[in-house]
C-alpha positions as CSV (number, residue, x, y, z in Angstrom):
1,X,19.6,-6.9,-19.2
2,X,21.0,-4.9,-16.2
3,X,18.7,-4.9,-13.0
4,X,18.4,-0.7,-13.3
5,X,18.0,-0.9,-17.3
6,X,15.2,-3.6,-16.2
7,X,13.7,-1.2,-13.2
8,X,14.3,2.2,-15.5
9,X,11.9,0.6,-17.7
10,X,9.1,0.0,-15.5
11,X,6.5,2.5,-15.8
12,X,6.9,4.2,-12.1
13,X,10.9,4.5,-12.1
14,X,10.4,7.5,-13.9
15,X,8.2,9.2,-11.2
16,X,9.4,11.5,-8.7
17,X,8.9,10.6,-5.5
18,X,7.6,13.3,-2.6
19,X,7.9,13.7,0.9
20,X,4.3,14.6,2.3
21,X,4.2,17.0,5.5
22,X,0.9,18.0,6.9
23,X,0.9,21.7,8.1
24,X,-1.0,23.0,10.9
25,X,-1.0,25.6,13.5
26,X,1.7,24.6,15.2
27,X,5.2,25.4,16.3
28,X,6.6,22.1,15.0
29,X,5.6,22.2,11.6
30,X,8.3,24.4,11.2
31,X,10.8,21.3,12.2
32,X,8.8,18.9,10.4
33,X,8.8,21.2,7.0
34,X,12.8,22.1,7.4
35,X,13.5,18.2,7.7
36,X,11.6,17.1,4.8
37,X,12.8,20.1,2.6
38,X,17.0,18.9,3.5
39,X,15.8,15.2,3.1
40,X,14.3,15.6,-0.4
41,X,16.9,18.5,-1.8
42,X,19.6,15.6,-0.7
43,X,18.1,12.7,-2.4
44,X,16.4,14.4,-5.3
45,X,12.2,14.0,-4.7
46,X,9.8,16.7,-4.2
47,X,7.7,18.0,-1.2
48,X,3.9,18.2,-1.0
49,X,2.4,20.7,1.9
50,X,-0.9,19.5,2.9
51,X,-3.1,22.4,5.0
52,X,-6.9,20.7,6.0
53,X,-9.1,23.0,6.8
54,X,-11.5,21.9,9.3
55,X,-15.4,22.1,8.1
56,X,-17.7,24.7,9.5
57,X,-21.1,24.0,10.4
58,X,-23.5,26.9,10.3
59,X,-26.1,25.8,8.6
60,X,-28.3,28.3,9.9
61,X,-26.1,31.2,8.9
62,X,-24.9,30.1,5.5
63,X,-23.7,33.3,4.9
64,X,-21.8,33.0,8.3
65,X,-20.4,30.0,6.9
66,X,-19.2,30.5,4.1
67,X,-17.3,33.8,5.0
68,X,-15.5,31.4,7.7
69,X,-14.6,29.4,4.5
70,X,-13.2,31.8,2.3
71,X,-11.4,33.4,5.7
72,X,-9.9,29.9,6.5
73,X,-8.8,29.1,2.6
74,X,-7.3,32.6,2.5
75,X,-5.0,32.2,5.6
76,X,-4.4,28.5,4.5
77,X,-2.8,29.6,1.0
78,X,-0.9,32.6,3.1
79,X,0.5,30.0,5.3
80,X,1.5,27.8,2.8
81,X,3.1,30.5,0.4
82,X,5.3,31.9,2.9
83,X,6.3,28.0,4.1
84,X,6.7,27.6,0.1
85,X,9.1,30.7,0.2
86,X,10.8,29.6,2.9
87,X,11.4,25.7,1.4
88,X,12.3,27.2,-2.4
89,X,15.0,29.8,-0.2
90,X,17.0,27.2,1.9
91,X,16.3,23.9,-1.1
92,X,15.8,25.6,-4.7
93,X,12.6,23.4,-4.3
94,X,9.0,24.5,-4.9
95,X,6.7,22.7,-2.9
96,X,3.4,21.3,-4.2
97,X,0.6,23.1,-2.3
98,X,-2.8,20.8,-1.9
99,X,-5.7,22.4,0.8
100,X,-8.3,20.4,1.4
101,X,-11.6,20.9,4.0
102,X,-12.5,18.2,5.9
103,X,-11.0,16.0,8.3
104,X,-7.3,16.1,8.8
105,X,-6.7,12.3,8.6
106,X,-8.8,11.2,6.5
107,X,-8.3,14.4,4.1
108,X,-4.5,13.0,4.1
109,X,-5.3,9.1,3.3
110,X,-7.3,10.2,0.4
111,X,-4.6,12.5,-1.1
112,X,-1.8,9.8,-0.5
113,X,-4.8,7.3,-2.4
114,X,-4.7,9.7,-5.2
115,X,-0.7,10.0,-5.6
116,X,1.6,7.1,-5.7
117,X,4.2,9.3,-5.9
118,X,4.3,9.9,-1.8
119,X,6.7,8.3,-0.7
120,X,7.4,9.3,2.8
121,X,4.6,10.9,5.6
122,X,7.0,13.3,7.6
123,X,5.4,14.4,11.3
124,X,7.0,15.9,13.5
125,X,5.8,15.5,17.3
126,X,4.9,18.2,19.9
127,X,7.4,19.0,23.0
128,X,6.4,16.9,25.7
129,X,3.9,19.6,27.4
130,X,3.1,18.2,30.7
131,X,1.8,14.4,29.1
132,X,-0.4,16.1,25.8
133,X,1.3,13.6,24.2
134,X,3.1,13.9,20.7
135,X,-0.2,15.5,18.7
136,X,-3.3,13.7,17.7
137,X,-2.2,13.2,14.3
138,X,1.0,12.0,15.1
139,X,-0.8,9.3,17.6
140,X,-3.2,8.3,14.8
141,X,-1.1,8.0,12.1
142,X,1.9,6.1,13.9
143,X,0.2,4.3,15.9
144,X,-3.2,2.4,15.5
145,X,-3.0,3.5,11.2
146,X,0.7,3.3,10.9
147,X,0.6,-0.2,8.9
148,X,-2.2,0.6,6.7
149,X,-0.2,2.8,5.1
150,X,2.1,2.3,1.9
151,X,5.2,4.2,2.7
152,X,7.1,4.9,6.1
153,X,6.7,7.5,8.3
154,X,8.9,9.8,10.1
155,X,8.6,11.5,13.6
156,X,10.9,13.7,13.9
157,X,11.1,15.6,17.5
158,X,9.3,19.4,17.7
159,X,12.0,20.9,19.8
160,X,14.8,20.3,16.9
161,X,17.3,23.4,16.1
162,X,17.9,24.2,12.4
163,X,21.3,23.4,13.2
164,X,20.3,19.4,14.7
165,X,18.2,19.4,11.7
166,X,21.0,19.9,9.3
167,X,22.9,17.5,10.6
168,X,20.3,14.3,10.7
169,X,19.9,15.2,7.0
């Protein structure tokens, strides 16, 4: 037997792997989103968009509260439709959309716990802004966590054209 008709038989060589981008607030999602998008349309695998919505704690004003919640779910699933729109326009992809509230790292080591079929973490890092440093998640995740993981990461630079983009995929 073949080595591929021996892997095509295993049970995961049928899966379809993913590239998993974390969106935020910021401007370099946008780089970090067009670079997985060209990465998976090119090798065939699919995208997941994570949004984590930070928890709210007024306990006192539950009403309060939950108001914020349904105002930050709302502009989460805007945000990641018009990203969506934006990945099935230049790929013929459509994204898998996944919010979660809580913490923004852990929220995204318990979604890659749940689906084996990430493959790839892509980040991409702030413009150096006078020594901020690269992002908070970016620090966490490739650096102190970045062997705990299963799959490799990539940090791609915040202050990448569409057109630099295109040609490192």
């Amino acid at each position: 037997m073949s080595e591929s008709k021996a892997e095509s038989s295993r049970p995961d060589a049928k899966r379809r792997s993913k590239f998993l981008v974390v969106v935020d607030d910021t401007d370099e999602v946008r780089v970090a989103v067009r670079y997985a998008t060209r990465r998976a349309r090119n090798v065939r695998c699919g995208v997941v968009m994570l949004r984590v919505i930070e928890p709210v704690d007024f306990q006192q004003w539950a009403g309060v509260a939950e108001m914020m919640r349904s105002e930050a779910h709302e502009a989460a699933e805007d945000l990641l439709q018009k990203l969506a729109e934006q990945v099935n326009q230049e790929s013929g992809l459509m994204p898998e959309l996944v919010i979660r509230e809580g913490v923004a790292k852990d929220e995204l080591l318990k979604l890659v716990d749940e689906d084996p079929d990430i493959r790839m973490l892509v980040l991409a890092a702030a413009p150096g802004k006078g020594g901020e440093g690269p992002g908070p998640l970016v620090s966490a995740l490739a650096g102190q966590m970045a062997g705990d993981l299963k799959f490799p990461i990539t940090v791609i630079p915040g202050a990448l054209t569409d057109e630099q983009i295109d040609r490192l995929t």
